[in-house]
DRENDO-1510 file (C-alpha; in Angstrom, 1 decimal, always signed):
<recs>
REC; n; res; u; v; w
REC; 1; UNK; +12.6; -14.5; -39.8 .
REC; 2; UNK; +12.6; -13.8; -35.8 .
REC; 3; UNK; +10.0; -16.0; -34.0 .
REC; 4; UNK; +7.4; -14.2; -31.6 .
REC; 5; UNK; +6.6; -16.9; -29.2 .
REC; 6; UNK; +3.7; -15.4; -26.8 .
REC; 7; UNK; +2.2; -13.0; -29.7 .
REC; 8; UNK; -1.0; -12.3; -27.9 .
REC; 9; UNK; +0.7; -11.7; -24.1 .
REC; 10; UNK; +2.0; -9.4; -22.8 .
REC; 11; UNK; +3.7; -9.7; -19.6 .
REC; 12; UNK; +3.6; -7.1; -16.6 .
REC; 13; UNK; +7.0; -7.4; -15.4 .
REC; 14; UNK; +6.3; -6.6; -11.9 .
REC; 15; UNK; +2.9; -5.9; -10.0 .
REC; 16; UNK; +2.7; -5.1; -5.8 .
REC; 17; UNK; +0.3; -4.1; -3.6 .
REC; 18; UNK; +0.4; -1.2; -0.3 .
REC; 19; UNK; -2.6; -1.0; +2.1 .
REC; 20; UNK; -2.9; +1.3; +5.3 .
REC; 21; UNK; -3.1; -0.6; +8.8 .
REC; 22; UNK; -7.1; -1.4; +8.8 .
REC; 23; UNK; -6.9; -2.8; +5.7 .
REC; 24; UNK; -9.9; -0.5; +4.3 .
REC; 25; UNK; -7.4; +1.3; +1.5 .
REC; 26; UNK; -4.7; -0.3; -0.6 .
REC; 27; UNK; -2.7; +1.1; -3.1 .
REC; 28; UNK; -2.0; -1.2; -6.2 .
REC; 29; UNK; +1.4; -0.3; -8.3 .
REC; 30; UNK; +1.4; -1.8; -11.6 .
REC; 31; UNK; +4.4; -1.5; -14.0 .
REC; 32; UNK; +3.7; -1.9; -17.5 .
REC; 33; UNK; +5.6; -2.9; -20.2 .
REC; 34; UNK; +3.2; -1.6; -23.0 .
REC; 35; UNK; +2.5; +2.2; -22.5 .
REC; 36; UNK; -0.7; +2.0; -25.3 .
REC; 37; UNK; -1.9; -0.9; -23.1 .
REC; 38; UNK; -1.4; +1.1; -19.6 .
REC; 39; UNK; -3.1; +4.1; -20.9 .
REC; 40; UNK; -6.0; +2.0; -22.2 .
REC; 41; UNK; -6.3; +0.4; -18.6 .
REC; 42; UNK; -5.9; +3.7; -16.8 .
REC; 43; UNK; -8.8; +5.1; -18.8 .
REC; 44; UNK; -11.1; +2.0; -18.2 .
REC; 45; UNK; -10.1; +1.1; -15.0 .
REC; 46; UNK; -10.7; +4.3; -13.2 .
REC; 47; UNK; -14.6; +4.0; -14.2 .
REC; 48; UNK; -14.3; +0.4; -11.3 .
REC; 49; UNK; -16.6; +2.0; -8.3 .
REC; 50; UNK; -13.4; +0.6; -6.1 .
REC; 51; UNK; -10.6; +3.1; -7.8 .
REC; 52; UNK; -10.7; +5.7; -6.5 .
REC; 53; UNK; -8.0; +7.5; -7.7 .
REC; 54; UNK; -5.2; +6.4; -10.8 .
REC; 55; UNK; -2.1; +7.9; -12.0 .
REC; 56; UNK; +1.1; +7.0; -13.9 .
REC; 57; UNK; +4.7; +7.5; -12.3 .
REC; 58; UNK; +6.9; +6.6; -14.7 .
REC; 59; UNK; +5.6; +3.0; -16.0 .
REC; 60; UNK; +3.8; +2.4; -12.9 .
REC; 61; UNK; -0.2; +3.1; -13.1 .
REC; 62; UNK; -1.0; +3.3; -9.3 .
REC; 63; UNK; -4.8; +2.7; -8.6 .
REC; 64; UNK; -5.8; +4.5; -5.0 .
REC; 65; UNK; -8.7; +1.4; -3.9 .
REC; 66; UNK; -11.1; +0.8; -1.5 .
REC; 67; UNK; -11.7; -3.1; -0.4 .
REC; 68; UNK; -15.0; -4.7; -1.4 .
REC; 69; UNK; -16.5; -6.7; -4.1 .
REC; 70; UNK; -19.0; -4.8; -6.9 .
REC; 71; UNK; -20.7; -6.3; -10.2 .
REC; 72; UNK; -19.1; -4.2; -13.1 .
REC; 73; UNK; -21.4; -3.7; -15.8 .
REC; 74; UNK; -19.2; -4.0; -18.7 .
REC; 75; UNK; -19.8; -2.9; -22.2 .
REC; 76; UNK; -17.8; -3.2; -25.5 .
REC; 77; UNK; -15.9; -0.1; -26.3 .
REC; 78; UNK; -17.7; +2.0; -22.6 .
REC; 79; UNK; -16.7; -0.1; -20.2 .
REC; 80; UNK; -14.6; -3.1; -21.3 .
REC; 81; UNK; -12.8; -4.2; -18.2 .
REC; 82; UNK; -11.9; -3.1; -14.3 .
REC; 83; UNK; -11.3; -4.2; -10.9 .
REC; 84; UNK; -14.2; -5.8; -9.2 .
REC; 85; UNK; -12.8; -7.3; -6.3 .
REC; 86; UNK; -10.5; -6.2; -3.2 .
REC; 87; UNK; -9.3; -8.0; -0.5 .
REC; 88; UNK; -6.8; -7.7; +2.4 .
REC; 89; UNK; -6.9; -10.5; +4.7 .
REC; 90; UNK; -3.5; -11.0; +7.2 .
REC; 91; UNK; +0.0; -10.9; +5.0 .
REC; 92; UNK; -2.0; -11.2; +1.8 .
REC; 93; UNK; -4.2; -8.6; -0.7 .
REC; 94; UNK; -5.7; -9.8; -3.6 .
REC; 95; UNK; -7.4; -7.9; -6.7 .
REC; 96; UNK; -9.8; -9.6; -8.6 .
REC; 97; UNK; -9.5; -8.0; -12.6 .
REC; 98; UNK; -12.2; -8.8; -15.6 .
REC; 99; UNK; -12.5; -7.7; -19.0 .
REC; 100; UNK; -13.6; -8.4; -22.6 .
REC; 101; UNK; -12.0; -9.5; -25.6 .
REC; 102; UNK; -8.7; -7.5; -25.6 .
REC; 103; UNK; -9.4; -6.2; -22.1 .
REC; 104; UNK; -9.8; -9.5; -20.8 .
REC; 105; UNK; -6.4; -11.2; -22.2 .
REC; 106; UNK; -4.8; -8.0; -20.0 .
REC; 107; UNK; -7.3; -8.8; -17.2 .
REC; 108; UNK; -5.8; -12.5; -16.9 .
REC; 109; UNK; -2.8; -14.3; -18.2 .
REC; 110; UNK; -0.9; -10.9; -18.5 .
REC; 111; UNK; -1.2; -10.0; -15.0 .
REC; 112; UNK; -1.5; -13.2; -13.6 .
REC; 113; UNK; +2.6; -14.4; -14.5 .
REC; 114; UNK; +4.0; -11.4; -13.2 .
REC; 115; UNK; +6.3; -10.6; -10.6 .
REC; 116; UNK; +5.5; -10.3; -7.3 .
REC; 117; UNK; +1.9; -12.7; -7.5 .
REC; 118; UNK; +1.7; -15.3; -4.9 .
REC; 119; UNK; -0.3; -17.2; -6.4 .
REC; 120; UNK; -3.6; -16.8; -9.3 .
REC; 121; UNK; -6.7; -18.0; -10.7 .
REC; 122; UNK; -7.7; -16.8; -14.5 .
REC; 123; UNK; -9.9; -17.9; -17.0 .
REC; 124; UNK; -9.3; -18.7; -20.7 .
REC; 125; UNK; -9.3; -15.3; -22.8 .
REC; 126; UNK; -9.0; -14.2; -26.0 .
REC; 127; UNK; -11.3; -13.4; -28.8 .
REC; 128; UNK; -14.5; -11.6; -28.3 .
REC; 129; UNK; -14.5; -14.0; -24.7 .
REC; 130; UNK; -15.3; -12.3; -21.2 .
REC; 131; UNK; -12.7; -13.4; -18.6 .
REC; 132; UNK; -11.2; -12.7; -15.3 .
REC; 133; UNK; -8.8; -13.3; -12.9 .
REC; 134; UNK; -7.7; -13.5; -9.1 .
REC; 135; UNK; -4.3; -12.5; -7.9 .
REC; 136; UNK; -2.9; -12.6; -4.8 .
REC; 137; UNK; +0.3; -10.4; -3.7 .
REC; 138; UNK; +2.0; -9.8; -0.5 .
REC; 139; UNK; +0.6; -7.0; +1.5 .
REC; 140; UNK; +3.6; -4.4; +1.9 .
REC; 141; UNK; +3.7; -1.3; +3.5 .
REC; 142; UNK; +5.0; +2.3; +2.3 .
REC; 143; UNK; +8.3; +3.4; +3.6 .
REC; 144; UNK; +9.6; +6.6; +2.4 .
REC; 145; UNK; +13.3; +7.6; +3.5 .
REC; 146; UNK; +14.7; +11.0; +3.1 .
REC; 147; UNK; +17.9; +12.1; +3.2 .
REC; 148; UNK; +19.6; +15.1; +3.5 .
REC; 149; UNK; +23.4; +16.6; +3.6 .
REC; 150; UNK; +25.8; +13.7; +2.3 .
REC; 151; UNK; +27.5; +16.1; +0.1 .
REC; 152; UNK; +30.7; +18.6; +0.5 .
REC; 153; UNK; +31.7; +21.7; -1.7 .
REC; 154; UNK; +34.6; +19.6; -3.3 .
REC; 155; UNK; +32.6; +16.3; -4.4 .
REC; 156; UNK; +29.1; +14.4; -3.8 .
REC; 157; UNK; +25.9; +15.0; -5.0 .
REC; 158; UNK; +22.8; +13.2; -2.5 .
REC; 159; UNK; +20.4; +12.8; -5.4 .
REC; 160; UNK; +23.1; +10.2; -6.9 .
REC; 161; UNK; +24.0; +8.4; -3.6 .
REC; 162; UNK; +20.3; +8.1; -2.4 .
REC; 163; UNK; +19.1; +6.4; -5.9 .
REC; 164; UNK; +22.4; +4.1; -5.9 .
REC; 165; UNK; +21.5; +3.0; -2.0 .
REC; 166; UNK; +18.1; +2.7; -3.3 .
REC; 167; UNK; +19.3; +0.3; -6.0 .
REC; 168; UNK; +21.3; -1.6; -4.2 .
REC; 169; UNK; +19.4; -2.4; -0.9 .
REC; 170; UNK; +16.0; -3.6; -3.1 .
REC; 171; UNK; +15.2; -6.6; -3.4 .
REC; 172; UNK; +12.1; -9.1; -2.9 .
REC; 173; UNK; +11.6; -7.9; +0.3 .
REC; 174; UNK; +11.8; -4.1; -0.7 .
REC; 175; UNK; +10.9; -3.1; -4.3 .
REC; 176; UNK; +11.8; +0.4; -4.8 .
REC; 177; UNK; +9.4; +2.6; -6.0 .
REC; 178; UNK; +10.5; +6.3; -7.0 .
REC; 179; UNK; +13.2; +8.8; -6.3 .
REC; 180; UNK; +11.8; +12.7; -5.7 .
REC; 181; UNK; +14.4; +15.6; -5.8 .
REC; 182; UNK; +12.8; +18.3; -3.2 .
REC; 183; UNK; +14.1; +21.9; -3.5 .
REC; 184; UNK; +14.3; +23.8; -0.2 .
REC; 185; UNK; +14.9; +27.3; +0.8 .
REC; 186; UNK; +18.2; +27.9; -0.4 .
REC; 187; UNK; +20.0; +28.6; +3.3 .
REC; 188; UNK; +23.7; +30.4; +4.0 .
REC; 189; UNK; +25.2; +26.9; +4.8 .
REC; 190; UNK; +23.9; +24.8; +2.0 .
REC; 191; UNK; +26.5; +22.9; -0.8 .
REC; 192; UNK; +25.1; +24.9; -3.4 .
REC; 193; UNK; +21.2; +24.2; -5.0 .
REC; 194; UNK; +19.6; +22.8; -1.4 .
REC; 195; UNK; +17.4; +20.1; -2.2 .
REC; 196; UNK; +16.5; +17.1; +0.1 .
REC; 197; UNK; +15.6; +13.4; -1.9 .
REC; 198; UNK; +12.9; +11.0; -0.3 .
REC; 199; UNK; +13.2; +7.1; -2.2 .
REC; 200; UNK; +10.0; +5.2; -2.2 .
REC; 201; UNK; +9.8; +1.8; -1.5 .
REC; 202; UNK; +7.0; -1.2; -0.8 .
REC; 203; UNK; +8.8; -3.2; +1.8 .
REC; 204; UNK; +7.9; -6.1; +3.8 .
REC; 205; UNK; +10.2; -5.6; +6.4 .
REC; 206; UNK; +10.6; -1.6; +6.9 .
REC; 207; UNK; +12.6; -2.3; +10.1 .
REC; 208; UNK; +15.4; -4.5; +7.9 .
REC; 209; UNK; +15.5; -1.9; +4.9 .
REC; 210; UNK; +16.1; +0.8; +7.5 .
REC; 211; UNK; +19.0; -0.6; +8.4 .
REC; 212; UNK; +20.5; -1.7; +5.2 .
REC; 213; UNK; +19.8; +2.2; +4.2 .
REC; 214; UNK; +21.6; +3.4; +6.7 .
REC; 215; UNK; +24.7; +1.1; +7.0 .
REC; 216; UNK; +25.2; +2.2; +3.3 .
REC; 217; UNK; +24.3; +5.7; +4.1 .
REC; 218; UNK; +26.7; +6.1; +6.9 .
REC; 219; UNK; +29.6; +4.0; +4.5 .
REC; 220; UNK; +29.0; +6.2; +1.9 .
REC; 221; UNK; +28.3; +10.0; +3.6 .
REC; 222; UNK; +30.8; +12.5; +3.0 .
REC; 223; UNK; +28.9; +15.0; +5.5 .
REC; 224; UNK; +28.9; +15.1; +8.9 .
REC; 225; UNK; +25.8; +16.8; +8.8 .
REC; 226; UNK; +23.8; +14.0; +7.4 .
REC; 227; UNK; +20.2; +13.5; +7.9 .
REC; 228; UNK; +18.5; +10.4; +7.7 .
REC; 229; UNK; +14.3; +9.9; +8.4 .
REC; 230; UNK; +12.3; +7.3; +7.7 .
REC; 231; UNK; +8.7; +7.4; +7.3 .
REC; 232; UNK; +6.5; +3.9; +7.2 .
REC; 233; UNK; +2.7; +4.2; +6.8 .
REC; 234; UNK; +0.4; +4.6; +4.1 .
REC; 235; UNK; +0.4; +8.6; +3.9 .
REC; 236; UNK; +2.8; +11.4; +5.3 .
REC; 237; UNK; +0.1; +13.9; +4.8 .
REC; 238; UNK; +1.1; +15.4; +8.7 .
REC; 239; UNK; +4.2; +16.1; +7.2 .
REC; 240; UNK; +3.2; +18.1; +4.5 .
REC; 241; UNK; +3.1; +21.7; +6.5 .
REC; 242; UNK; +6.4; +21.4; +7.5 .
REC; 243; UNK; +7.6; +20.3; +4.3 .
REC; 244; UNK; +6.3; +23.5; +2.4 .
REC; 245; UNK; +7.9; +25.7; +5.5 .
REC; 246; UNK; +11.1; +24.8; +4.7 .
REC; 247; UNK; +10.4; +25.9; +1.1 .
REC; 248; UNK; +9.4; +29.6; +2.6 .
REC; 249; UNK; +12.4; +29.9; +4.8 .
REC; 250; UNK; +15.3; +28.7; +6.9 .
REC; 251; UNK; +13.9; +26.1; +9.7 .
REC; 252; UNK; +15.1; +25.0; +12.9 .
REC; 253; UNK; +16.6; +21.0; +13.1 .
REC; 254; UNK; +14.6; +21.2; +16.4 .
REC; 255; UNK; +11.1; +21.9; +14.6 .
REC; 256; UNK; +12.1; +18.7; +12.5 .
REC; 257; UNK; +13.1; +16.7; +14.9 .
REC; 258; UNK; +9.9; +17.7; +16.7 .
REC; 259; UNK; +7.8; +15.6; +14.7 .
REC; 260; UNK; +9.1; +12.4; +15.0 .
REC; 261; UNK; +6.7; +9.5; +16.2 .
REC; 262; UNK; +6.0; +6.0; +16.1 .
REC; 263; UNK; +5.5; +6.5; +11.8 .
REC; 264; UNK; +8.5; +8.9; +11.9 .
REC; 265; UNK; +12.1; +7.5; +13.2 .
REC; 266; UNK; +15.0; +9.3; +12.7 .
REC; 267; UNK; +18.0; +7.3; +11.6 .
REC; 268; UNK; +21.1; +10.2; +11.4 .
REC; 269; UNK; +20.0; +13.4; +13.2 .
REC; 270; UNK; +22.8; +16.1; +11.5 .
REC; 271; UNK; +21.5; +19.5; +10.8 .
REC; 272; UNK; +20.4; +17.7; +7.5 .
REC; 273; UNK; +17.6; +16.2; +9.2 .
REC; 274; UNK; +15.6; +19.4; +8.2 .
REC; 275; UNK; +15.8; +18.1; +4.5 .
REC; 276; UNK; +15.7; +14.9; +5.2 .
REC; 277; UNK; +11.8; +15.3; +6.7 .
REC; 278; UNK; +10.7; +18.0; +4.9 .
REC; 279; UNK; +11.3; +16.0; +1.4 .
REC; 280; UNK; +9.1; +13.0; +2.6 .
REC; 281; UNK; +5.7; +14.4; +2.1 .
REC; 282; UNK; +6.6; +15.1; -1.3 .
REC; 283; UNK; +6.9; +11.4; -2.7 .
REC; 284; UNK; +5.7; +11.3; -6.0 .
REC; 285; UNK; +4.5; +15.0; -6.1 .
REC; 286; UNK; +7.7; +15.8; -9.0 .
REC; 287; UNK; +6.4; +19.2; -10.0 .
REC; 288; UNK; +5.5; +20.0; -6.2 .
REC; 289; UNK; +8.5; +18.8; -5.0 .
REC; 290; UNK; +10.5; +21.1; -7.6 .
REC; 291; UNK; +9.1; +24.1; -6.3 .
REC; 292; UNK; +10.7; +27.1; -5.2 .
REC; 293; UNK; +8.9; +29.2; -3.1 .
REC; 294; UNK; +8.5; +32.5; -4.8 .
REC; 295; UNK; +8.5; +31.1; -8.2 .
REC; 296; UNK; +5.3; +29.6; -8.4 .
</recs>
């Protein structure tokens, strides 16, 4: 008979941590390993007065949080467990968790040996026991690149070679995050469907992951109409205008090119630059992204 060795753990394989340049909001990306056990949190969690906002992306819950410290007043079966402390202080953030019974083995030992923690503090759990923990993670900021045009008529396909790039260039530094496919105004000149792909990623070093994106991009291009923009903060949200004009209609390069800034660089400036912005504000918005214009 097989041996379970941990039978009341469950590890998070990996857990990292976003916040915006005050250090008021972070965004903490947890992937779970245990979907029953991620939906239980998600539902628990979001009652914290710091969340204030969670959804699931795959098997990442992502809780939207504001720093502070609060008293939860937990209750079997109500309110079993949450979030009730948030910190960003220098290269560091760190989430305090606390739970009961159940909720508090996931609030500790579970979270505390993942991936990704610096270093952690957690109580003894188990039982019908109330416990806790501290973790500490790296603070990392949001870099979304978006590509457009690598393809020909004869071969290629950018959703494939942005998600391979992806895969290859993460690493400690860089975890990639998602992969969005964005549908654009299907112009005269395009391969054939038109869609632009943005690749999330937490990164510690946006400048360095930049690079290693587009050394691989340029390698591995079969366009020379290849756009490349990279976005680093903690929302695109001024981006999110354009991005919905190019699903409307055929857009100038020059109107895209227009909006770069000191959170906007542009990386490979071919005609596919259009797509390559225009798909960054759509990170994570799947059915959004999808969307074609005049089949809503």
């Amino acid at each position: 008979m097989s041996e379970i060795s941990e039978p009341y753990i469950i590890h998070y394989p990996w857990i990292c941590a976003l916040s915006d340049d005050a250090g008021e909001q972070v965004e903490l990306i947890e992937c779970f390993d245990c979907i029953g056990g991620a939906m239980w949190v998600k539902k628990h969690y979001a009652r914290s007065p710091l969340v204030t906002r969670v959804r699931t992306t795959g098997s990442m819950n992502r809780f939207m949080l504001r720093t502070g410290e609060t008293d939860l007043a937990l209750e079997g079966s109500k309110f079993p467990a949450g979030i009730s402390k948030v910190s960003v202080e220098g290269d560091e953030i760190t989430v305090s968790y606390i739970g009961m019974g159940g909720g508090g083995v996931g609030a500790t030992i579970c979270r505390a040996s993942a991936e990704g923690v610096i270093r952690s503090e957690y109580d003894e759990s188990g039982g019908g026991k109330m416990a806790g923990s501290t973790i500490v993670l790296p603070r990392r900021s949001r870099v979304l690149i978006g590509v457009d045009d690598t393809d020909t008529p004869e071969q290629g396909a950018t959703w494939t070679l942005v998600h391979n790039i992806a895969k290859t260039v993460a690493d400690e530094q860089h975890r990639y995050l998602t992969h969005t496919i964005v549908q654009l105004f299907p112009v005269p000149f395009r391969t054939k469907n038109c869609v632009g792909v943005v690749a999330e990623f937490a990164s510690s070093n946006p400048d360095d992951l930049a690079r290693r994106f587009y050394e691989l991009l340029k390698k591995y291009t079969l366009s020379k109409e290849t756009g490349m923009a990279v976005f680093t903060g903690f929302s695109p949200d001024r981006l999110i205008e354009f991005g919905w004009q190019t699903k409307s209609g055929q857009v100038s390069p020059d109107d895209a090119r227009s909006l770069a800034g000191d959170d906007l660089k542009i990386w490979i400036n071919g005609r596919g630059i259009t797509g390559a912005i225009a798909a960054i504000p759509f990170y994570t918005m799947f059915d959004e992204g999808l969307t074609l214009c005049g089949q809503i």
